[in-house]
PLY file of the C-alpha trace (Angstrom):
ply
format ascii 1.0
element vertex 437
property float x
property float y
property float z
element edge 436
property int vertex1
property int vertex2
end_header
-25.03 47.07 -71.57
-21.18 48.12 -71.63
-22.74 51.81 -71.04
-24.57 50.94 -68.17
-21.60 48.84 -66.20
-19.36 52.39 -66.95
-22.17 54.69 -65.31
-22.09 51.86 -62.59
-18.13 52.13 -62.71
-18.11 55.94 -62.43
-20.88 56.05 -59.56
-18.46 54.01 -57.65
-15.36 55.81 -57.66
-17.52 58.81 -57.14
-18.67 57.53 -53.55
-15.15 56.47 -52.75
-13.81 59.80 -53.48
-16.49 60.90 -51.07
-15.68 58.78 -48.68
-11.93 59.29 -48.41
-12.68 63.19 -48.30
-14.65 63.20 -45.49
-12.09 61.09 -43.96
-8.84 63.14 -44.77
-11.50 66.01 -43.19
-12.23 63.99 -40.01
-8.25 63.68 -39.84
-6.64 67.01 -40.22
-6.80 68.46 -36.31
-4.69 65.12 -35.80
-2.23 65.89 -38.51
-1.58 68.92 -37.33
-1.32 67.83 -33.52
1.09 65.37 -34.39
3.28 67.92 -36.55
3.42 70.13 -33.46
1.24 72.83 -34.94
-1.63 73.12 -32.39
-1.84 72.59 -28.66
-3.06 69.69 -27.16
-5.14 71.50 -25.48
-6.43 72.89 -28.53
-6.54 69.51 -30.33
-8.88 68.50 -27.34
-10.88 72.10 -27.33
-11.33 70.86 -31.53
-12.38 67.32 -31.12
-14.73 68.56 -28.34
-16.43 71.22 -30.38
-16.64 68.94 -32.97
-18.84 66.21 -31.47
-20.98 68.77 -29.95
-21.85 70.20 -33.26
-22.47 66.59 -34.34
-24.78 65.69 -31.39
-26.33 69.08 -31.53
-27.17 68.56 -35.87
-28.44 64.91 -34.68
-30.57 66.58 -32.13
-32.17 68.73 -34.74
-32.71 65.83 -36.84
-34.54 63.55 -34.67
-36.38 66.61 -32.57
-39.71 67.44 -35.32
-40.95 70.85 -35.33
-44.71 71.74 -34.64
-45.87 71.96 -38.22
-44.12 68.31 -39.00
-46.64 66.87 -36.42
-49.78 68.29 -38.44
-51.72 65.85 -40.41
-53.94 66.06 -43.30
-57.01 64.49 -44.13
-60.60 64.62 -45.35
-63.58 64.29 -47.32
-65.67 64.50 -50.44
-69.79 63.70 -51.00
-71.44 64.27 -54.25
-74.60 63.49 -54.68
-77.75 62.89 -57.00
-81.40 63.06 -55.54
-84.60 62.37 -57.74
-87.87 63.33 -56.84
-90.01 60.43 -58.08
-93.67 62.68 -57.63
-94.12 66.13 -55.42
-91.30 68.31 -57.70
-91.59 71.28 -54.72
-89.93 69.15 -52.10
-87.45 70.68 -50.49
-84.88 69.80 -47.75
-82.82 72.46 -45.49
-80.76 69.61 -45.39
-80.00 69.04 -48.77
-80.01 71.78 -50.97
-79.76 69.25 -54.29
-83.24 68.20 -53.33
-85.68 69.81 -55.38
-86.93 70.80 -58.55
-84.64 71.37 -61.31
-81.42 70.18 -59.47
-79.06 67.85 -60.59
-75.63 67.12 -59.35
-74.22 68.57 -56.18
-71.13 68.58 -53.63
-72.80 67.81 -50.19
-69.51 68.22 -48.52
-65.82 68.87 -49.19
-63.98 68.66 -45.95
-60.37 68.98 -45.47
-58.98 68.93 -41.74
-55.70 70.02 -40.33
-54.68 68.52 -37.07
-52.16 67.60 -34.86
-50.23 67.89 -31.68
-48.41 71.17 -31.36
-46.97 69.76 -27.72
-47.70 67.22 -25.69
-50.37 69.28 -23.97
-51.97 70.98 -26.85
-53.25 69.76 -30.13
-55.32 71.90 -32.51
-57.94 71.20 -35.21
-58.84 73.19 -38.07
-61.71 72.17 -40.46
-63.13 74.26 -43.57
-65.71 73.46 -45.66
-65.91 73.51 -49.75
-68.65 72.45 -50.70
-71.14 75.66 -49.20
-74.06 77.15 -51.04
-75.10 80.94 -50.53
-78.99 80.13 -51.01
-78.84 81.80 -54.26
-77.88 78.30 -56.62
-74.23 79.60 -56.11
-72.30 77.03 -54.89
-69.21 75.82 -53.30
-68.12 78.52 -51.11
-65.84 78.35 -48.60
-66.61 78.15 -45.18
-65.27 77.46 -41.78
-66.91 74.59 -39.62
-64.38 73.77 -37.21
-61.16 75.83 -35.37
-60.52 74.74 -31.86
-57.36 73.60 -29.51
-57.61 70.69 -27.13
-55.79 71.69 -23.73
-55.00 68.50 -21.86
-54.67 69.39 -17.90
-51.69 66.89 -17.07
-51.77 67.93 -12.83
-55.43 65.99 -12.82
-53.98 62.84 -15.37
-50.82 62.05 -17.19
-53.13 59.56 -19.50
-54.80 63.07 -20.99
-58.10 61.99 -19.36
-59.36 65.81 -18.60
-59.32 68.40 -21.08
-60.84 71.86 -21.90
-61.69 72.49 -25.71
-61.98 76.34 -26.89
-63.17 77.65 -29.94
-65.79 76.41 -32.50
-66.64 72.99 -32.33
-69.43 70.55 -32.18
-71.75 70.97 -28.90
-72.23 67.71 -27.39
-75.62 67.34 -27.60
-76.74 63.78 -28.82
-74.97 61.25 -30.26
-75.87 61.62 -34.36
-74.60 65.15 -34.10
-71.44 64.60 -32.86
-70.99 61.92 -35.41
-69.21 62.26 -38.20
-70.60 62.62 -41.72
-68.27 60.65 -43.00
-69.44 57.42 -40.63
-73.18 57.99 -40.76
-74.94 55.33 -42.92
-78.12 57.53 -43.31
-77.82 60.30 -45.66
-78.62 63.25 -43.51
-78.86 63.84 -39.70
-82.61 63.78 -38.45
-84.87 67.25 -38.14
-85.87 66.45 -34.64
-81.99 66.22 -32.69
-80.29 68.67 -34.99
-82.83 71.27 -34.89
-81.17 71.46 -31.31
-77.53 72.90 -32.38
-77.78 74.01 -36.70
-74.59 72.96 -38.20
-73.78 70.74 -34.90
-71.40 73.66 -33.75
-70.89 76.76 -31.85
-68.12 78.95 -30.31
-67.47 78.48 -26.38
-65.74 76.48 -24.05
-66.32 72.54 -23.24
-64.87 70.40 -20.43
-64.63 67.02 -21.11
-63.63 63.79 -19.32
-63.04 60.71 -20.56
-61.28 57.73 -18.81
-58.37 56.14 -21.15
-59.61 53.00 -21.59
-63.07 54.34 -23.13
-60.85 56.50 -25.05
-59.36 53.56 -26.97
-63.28 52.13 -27.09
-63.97 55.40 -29.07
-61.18 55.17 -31.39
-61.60 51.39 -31.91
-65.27 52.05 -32.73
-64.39 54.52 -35.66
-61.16 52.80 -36.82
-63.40 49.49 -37.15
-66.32 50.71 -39.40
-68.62 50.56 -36.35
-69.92 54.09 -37.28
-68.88 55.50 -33.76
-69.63 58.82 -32.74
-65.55 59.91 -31.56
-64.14 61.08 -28.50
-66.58 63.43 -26.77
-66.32 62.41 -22.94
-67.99 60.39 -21.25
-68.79 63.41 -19.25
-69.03 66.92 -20.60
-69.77 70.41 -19.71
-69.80 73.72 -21.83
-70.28 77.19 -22.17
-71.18 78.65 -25.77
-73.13 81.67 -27.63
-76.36 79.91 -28.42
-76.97 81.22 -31.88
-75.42 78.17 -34.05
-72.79 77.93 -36.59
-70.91 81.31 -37.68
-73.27 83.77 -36.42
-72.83 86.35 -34.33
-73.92 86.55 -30.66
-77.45 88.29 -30.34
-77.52 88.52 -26.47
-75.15 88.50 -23.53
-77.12 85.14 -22.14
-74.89 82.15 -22.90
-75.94 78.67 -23.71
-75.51 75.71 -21.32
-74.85 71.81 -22.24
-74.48 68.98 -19.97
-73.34 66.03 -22.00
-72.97 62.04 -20.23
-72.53 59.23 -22.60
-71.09 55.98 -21.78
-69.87 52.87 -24.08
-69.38 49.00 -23.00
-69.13 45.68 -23.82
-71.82 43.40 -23.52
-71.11 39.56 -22.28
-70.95 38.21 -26.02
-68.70 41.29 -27.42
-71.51 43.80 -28.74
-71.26 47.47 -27.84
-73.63 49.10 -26.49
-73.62 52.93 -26.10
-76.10 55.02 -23.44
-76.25 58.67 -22.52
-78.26 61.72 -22.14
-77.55 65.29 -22.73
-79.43 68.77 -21.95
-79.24 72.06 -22.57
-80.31 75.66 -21.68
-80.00 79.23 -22.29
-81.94 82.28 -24.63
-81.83 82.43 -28.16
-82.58 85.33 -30.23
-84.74 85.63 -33.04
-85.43 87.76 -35.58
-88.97 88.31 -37.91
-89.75 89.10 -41.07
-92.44 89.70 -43.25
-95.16 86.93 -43.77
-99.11 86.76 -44.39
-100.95 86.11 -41.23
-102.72 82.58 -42.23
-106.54 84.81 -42.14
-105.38 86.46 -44.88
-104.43 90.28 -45.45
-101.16 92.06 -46.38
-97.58 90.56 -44.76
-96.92 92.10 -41.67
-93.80 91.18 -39.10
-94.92 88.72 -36.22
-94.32 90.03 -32.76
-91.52 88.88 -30.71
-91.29 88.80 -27.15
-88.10 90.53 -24.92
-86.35 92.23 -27.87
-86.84 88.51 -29.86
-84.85 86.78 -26.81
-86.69 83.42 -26.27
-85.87 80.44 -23.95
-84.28 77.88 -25.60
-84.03 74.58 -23.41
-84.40 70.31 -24.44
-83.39 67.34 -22.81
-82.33 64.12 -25.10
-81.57 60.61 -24.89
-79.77 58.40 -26.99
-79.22 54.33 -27.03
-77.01 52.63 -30.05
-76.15 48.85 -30.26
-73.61 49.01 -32.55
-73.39 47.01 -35.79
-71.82 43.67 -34.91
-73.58 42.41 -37.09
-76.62 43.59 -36.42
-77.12 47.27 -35.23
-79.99 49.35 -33.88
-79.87 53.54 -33.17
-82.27 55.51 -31.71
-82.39 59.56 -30.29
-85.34 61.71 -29.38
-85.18 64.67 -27.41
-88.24 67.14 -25.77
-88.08 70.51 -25.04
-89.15 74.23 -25.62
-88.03 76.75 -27.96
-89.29 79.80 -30.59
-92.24 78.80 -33.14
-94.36 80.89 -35.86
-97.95 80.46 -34.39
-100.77 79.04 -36.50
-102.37 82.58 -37.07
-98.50 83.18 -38.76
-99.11 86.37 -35.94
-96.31 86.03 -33.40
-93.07 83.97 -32.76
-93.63 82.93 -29.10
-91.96 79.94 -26.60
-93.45 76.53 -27.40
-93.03 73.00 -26.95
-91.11 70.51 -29.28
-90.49 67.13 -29.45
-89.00 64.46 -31.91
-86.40 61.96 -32.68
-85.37 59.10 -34.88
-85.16 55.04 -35.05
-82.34 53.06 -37.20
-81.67 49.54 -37.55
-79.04 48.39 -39.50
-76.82 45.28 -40.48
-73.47 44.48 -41.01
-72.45 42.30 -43.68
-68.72 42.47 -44.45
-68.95 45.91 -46.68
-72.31 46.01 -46.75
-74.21 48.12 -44.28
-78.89 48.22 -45.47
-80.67 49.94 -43.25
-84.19 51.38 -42.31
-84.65 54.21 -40.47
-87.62 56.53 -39.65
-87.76 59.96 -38.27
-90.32 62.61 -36.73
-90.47 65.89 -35.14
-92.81 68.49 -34.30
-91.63 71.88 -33.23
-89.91 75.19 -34.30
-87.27 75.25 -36.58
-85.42 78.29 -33.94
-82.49 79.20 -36.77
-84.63 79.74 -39.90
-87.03 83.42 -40.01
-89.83 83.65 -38.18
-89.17 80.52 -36.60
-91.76 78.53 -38.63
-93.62 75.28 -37.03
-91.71 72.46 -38.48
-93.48 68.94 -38.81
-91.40 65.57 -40.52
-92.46 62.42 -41.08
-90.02 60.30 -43.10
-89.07 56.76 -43.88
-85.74 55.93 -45.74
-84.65 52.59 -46.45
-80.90 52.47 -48.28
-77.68 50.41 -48.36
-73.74 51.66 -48.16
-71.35 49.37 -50.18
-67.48 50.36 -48.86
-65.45 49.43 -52.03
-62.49 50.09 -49.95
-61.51 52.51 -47.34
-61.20 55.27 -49.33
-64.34 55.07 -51.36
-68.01 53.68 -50.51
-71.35 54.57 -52.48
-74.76 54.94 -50.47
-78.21 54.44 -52.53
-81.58 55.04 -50.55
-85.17 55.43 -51.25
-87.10 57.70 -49.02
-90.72 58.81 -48.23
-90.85 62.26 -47.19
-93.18 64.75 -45.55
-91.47 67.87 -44.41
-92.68 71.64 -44.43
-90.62 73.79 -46.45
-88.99 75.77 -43.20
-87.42 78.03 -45.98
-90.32 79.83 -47.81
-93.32 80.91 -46.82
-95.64 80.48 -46.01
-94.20 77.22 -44.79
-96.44 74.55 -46.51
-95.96 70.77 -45.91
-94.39 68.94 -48.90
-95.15 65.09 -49.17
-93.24 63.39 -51.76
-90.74 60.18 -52.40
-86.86 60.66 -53.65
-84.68 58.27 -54.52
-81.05 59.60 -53.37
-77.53 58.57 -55.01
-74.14 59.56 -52.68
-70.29 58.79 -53.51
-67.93 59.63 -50.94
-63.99 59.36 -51.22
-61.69 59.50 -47.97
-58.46 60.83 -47.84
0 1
1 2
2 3
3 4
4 5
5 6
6 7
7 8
8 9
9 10
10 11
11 12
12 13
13 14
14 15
15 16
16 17
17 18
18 19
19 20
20 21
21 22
22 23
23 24
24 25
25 26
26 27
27 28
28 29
29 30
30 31
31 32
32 33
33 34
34 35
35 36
36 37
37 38
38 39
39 40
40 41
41 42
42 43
43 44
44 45
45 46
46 47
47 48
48 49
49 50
50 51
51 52
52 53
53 54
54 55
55 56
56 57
57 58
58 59
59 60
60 61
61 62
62 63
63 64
64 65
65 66
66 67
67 68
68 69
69 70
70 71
71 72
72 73
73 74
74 75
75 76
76 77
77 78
78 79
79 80
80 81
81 82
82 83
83 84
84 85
85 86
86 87
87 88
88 89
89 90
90 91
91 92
92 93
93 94
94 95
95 96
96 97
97 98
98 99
99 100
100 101
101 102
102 103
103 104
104 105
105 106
106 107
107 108
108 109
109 110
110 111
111 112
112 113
113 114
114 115
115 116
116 117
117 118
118 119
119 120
120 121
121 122
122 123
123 124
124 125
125 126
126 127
127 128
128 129
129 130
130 131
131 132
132 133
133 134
134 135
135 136
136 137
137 138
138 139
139 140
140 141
141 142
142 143
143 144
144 145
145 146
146 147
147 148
148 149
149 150
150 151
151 152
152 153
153 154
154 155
155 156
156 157
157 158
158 159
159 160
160 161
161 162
162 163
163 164
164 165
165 166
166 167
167 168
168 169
169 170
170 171
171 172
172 173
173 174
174 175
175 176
176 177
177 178
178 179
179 180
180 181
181 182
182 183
183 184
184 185
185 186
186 187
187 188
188 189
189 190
190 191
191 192
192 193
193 194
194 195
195 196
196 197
197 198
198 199
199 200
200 201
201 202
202 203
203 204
204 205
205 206
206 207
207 208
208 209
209 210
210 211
211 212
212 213
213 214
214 215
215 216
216 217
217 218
218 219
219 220
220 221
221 222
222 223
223 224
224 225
225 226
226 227
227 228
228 229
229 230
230 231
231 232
232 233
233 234
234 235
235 236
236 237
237 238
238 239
239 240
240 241
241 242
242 243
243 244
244 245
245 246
246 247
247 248
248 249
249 250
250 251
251 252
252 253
253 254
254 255
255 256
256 257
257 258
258 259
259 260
260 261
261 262
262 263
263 264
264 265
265 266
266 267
267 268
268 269
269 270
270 271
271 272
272 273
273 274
274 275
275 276
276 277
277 278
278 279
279 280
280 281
281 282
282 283
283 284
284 285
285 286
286 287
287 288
288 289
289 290
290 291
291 292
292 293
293 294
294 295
295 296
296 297
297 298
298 299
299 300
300 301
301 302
302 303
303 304
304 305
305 306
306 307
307 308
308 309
309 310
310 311
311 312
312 313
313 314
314 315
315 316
316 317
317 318
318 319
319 320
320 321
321 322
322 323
323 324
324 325
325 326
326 327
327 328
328 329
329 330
330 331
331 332
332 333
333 334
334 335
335 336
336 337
337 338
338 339
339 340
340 341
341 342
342 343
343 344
344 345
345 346
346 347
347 348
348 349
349 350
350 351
351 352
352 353
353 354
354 355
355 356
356 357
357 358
358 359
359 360
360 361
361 362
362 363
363 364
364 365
365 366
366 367
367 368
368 369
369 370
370 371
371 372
372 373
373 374
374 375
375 376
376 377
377 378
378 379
379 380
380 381
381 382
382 383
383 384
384 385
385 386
386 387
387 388
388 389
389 390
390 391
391 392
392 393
393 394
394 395
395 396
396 397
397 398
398 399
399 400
400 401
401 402
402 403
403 404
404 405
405 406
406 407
407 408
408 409
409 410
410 411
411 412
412 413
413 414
414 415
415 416
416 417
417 418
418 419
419 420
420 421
421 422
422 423
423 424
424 425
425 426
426 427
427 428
428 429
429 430
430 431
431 432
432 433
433 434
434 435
435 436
């Protein structure tokens, strides 16, 4: 005890000492003004220089620089999927799903973002958790690099805004939401078929009024699985041939994107829209066996393997409060394998999904089935892809930062990956923990 009263003891005259230097400092130009060894004019020019160096060090101090504005966050899914029967089903979805596969990072996301001025913010997103298609695993790849440019001569409230680089193309409303809010474990075949990887490099216009921009924000920030801030009205310019790959063609893809969220009488949200796009996407053969038989040979393509690309979707989602319902399905026309495995040619396509869902304090069950018929336009050849699948699960949300999901589904997908492209029926049970940050 007597040691710790002298450490106090010393600690104290210490900080006086302190003190009474910085105050002899503060008091020297007067000294020496009052002995008659400086001016008064240069005991003025001192004191003035003085308290501009002070203001101009508190300046510093409260002004932040660009990179103190940045913010960190993220994301981590691992996950554990059993097949209960059919051992070769696979997922393009899901790479853990399958025979002889065990535990697996479905996503490591870290994102960078922030406001570099008060016109210009930027967001940077990598992902961790990739797989080469090979059983290696956990590469590192880039999923999102973009700058928001707010135009302040059309609003002050940063209500119009142009977004370049690669981002999510606003097409439906389950692609542009997050993985991290989305009760169901994966998106459905039938709307992301439409954009692979829910992103593309271009240019997008969006609107979006600032009360509806609080709506968006209050949707996320209350566990209401909202979608973000995508406009309520949208308009954008990108290559056409999905996530990091190369442009194939000088013919650009189109998107018109119009969603709109409100409040219903009694307090539910409700959120509407529809979105379309067009433009020509390349494709590019390889060998298969025609389905008659005989040795592999490379299907024909039409205009170098440039192919119309072009759907129309809807979405409507009552939002969980308590009880939620979701549902997306889009049409359209696109590349396909033909049934004689012969040709990749223009055909038609249609799908979509239904979810309903329930709010219980943590607790979010739901149901949800999916369908789609149509080409799968990113994978080789194109192949005809048909899904029928019905997955019933529950998310428990221990706490902000960590919530486990457990589902049960029944699956029949074609194997889009190897040919020749069979359909897979089978039932998996599916395990996910994810941890915020």
């Amino acid at each position: 005890m007597t040691r710790l009263w002298f450490a106090i003891l010393i600690c104290l005259i210490g900080l006086g000492l302190v003190v009474q230097a910085d105050q002899a400092y503060a008091k020297i130009e007067d000294i020496l003004y009052e002995k008659g060894q400086i001016t008064k004019e240069e005991w003025l020019k001192t004191k003035a220089d003085a308290e501009k160096e002070e203001g101009i060090i508190q300046q510093r101090a409260a002004t932040k620089k660009w990179f103190d504005k940045l913010s960190l966050r993220g994301y981590t899914q691992l996950r554990y999927n059993f097949l209960t029967d059919e051992k070769d089903l696979v997922s393009e979805y899901d790479s853990s799903i399958g025979n002889n596969k065990g535990f697996q990072f479905r996503r490591i996301r870290l994102v960078i973002s922030g406001d570099v001025t008060d016109w210009l913010s930027i967001y940077i997103q990598p992902e961790f958790g990739g797989t080469a298609g090979t059983g290696n695993n956990n590469f590192a790849q880039l999923r999102d690099a973009y700058t928001d440019i707010f135009l302040p001569f059309l609003s002050k409230d940063k209500e119009f805004r142009i977004r370049a680089g690669q981002s999510k193309v606003p097409f439906g409303f389950e692609s542009l939401q997050s993985s991290q809010q989305r009760a169901a474990f994966d998106r459905s075949d039938a709307i992301n078929s439409a954009v692979n990887g829910e992103r593309d490099l271009g240019f997008f216009f969006y609107y979006t009024p600032a009360e509806t921009r609080k709506l968006f924000r209050n949707l996320i920030e209350s566990g209401l699985k909202g979608s973000g801030d995508y406009g309520v009205l949208g308009v954008g310019v990108y290559n056409g041939q999905t996530l990091n790959v190369s442009e194939a063609n000088d013919a650009k893809h189109v998107v018109l994107h119009a969603t709109y969220p409100f409040e219903l009488p009694y307090g539910q949200i409700v959120q509407v829209g529809v979105d379309a796009y067009r433009g020509l996407v390349n494709v590019s053969p390889a060998l298969v066996s025609p389905a008659a038989g005989g040795a592999a040979v490379n299907p024909s393509i039409p205009d170098g393997g440039n192919i119309l690309d072009e759907r129309i979707g809807t979405h409507f989602v009552l939002f969980p409060q308590p009880f939620g319902f979701q549902a997306e399905w889009n049409w359209g026309r696109g590349p396909e394998l033909n049934a004689a495995r012969t040709a990749v040619q223009e055909g038609s396509l249609q799908g979509g999904y239904v979810q309903a869902m329930y709010k219980w304090d943590d607790l979010i069950p739901y149901v949800r089935w999916q369908e789609y018929n149509g080409g799968k336009k990113h994978r080789t050849n194109s192949p005809f892809n048909v899904v029928r699948e019905l997955e019933v699960g529950v998310e428990y949300q221990f706490s902000k930062a960590l919530e486990l999901t457990v589902a049960y589904a029944w699956s029949k997908r074609t194997d889009t990956i190897t040919a020749p492209y069979a359909i897979r029926d089978g039932e998996i049970l599916r395990f996910q923990l994810q941890w915020n940050y």
